[in-house]
C-alpha positions as CSV (number, residue, x, y, z in Angstrom):
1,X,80.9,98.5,90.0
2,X,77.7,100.8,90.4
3,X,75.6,99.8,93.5
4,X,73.0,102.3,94.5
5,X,74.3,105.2,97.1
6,X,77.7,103.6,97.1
7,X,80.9,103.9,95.1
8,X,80.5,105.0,91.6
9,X,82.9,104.1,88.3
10,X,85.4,101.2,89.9
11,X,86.4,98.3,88.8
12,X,87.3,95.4,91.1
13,X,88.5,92.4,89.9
14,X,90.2,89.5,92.1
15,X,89.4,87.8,95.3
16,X,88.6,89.9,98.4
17,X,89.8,93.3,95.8
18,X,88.2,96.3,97.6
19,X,86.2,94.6,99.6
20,X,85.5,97.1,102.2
21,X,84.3,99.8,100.0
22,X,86.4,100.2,96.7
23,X,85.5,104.1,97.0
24,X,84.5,105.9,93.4
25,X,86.3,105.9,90.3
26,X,88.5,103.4,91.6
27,X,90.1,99.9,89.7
28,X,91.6,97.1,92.0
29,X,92.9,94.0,90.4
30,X,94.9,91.3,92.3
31,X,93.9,89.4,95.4
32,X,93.1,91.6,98.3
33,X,94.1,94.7,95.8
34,X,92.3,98.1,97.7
35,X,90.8,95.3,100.1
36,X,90.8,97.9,103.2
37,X,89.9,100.6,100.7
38,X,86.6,102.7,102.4
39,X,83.8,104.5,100.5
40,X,86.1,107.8,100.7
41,X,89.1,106.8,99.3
42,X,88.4,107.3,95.6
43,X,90.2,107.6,92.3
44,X,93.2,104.8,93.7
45,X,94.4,102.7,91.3
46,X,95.7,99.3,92.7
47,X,97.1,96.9,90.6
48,X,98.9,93.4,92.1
49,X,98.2,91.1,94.9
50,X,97.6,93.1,98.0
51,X,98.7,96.7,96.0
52,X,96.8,99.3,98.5
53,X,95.6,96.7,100.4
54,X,95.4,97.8,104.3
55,X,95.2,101.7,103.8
56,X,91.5,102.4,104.5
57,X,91.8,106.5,103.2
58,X,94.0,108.4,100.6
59,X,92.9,109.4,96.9
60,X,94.5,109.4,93.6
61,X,97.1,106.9,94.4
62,X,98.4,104.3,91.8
63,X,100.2,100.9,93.0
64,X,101.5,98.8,90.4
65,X,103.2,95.7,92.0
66,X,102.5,93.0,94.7
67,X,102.4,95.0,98.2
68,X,102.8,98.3,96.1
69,X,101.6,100.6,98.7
70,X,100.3,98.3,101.1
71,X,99.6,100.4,104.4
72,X,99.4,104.0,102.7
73,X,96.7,106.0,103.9
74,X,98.3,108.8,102.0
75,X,97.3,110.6,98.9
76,X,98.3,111.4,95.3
77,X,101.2,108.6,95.7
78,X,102.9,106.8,92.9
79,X,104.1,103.1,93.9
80,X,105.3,101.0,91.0
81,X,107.5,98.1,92.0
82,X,107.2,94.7,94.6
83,X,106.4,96.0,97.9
84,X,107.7,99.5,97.2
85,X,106.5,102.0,99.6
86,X,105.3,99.0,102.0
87,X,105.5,101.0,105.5
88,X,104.4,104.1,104.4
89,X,100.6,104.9,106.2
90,X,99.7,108.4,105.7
91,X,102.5,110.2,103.8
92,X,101.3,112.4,100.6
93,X,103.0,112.8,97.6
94,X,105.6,109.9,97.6
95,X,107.2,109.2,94.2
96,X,108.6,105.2,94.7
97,X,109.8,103.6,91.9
98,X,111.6,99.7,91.9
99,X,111.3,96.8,93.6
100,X,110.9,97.7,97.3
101,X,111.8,101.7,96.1
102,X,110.9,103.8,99.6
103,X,110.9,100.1,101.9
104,X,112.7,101.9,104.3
105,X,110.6,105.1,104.8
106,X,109.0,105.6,107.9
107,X,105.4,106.0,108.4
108,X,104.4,110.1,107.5
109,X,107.5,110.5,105.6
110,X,106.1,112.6,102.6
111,X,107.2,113.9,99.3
112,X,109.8,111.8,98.2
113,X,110.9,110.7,95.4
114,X,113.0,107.3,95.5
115,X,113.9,105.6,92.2
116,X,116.1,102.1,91.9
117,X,115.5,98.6,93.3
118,X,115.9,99.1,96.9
119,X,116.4,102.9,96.5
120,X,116.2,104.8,100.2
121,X,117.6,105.2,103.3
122,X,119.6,103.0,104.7
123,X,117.3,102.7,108.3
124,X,113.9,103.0,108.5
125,X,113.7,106.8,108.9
126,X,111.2,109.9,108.9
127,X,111.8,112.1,105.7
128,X,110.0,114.4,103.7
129,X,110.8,116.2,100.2
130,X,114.1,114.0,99.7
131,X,115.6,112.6,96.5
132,X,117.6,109.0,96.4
133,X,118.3,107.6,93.1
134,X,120.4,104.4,93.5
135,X,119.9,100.5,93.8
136,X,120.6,99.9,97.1
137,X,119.4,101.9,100.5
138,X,122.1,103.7,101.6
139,X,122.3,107.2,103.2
140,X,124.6,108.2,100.5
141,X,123.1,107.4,97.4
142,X,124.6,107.5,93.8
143,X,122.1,111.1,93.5
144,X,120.7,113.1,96.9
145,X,118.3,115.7,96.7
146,X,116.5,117.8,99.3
147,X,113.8,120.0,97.7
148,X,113.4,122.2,100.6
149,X,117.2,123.3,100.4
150,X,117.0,123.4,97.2
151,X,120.0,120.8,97.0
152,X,121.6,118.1,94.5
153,X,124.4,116.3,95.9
154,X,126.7,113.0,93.6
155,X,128.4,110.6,95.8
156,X,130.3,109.5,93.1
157,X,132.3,111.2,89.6
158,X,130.0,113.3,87.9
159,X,131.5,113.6,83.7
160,X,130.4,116.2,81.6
161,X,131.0,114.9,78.1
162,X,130.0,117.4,75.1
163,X,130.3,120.7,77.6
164,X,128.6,123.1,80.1
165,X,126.5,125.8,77.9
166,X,126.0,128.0,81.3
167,X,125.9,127.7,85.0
168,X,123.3,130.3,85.8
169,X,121.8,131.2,89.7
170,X,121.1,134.2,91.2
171,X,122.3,133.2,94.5
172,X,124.1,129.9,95.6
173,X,127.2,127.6,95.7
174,X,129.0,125.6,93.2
175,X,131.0,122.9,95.4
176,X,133.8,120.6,94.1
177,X,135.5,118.0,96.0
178,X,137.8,115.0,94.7
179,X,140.1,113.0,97.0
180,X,143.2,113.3,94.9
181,X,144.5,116.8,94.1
182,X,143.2,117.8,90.8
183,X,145.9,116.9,87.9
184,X,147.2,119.0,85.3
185,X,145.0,119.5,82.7
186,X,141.8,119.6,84.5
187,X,139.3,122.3,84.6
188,X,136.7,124.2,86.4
189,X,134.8,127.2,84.4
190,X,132.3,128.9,86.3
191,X,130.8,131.9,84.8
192,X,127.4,133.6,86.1
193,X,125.3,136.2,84.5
């Protein structure tokens, strides 16, 4: 689509896709794909009945998946899945991936990464820079992260098959918990350096 002063380099295809204003350098496919889209929200990729539909700003974002991004102002977003990231509006650098992956974050919630169908928190909550990989939303997924901490926590066994070459960091913790005392046999190495 080329129309005089307007947007420049997208391609709409579908009923009502980017009907507003597809911004430049911008590809909308699916019914009402990008359809609240204005002139200024360029290089969005939108594919999947109403994928970036109602967000009027935000660049660079890519929804793959019907209602992929649906209210997301935000920019530089990644939404691949049915209705994944649906409540988000103007959170930046959101990583969802599976079928309604990030449902559950609330509106500015911003750089998170959710992976797994349903993959979240458990309520709809306000979060930035966490981690959930898992299938269902739960506050205690199968992997939590916090990238601010820096912080990786397993709700679950974590097996090392094969070895630990080295366990390296200047500063920090190494924590183990099990609910049984540990059995004969089992080990913990720790080295640094």
């Amino acid at each position: 689509l080329e129309t005089g002063a307007g947007p420049h380099y997208s391609v709409i295809i579908g009923d009502r896709a980017g009907q507003t204003g597809p911004g430049s350098s911008s590809v909308y496919v699916g019914y009402l794909a990008g359809n609240a889209r204005s002139s200024v929200a360029s290089n969005n990729t939108g594919i999947g009945t109403w994928a970036l539909s109602q967000g009027a700003a935000g660049n660079s974002n890519v929804a793959v998946g019907k209602g992929a991004g649906y209210t997301t102002s935000g920019s530089s977003g990644v939404f691949v899945g049915y209705y994944s990231g649906y409540s988000l509006t103007s959170g930046n650098d959101n990583t969802l991936i599976g079928h309604q992956a990030g449902l559950t974050l609330s509106t500015t919630s911003a750089g998170n990464v959710c992976i797994g169908a349903n993959s979240g928190p458990a309520t709809s909550t306000l979060l930035s820079n966490k981690l959930y990989i898992d299938n269902v939303a739960t506050d205690t997924p199968l992997i939590y992260g916090d990238f601010a901490a820096p912080a990786v926590t397993i709700n679950g066994v974590l097996s090392v098959t094969g070895g630990v070459d080295k366990l390296t960091h200047a500063t920090g913790t190494v924590s183990v918990s099990a609910a049984t005392a540990p059995t004969v046999g089992q080990v913990l190495k720790v080295t640094t350096g």
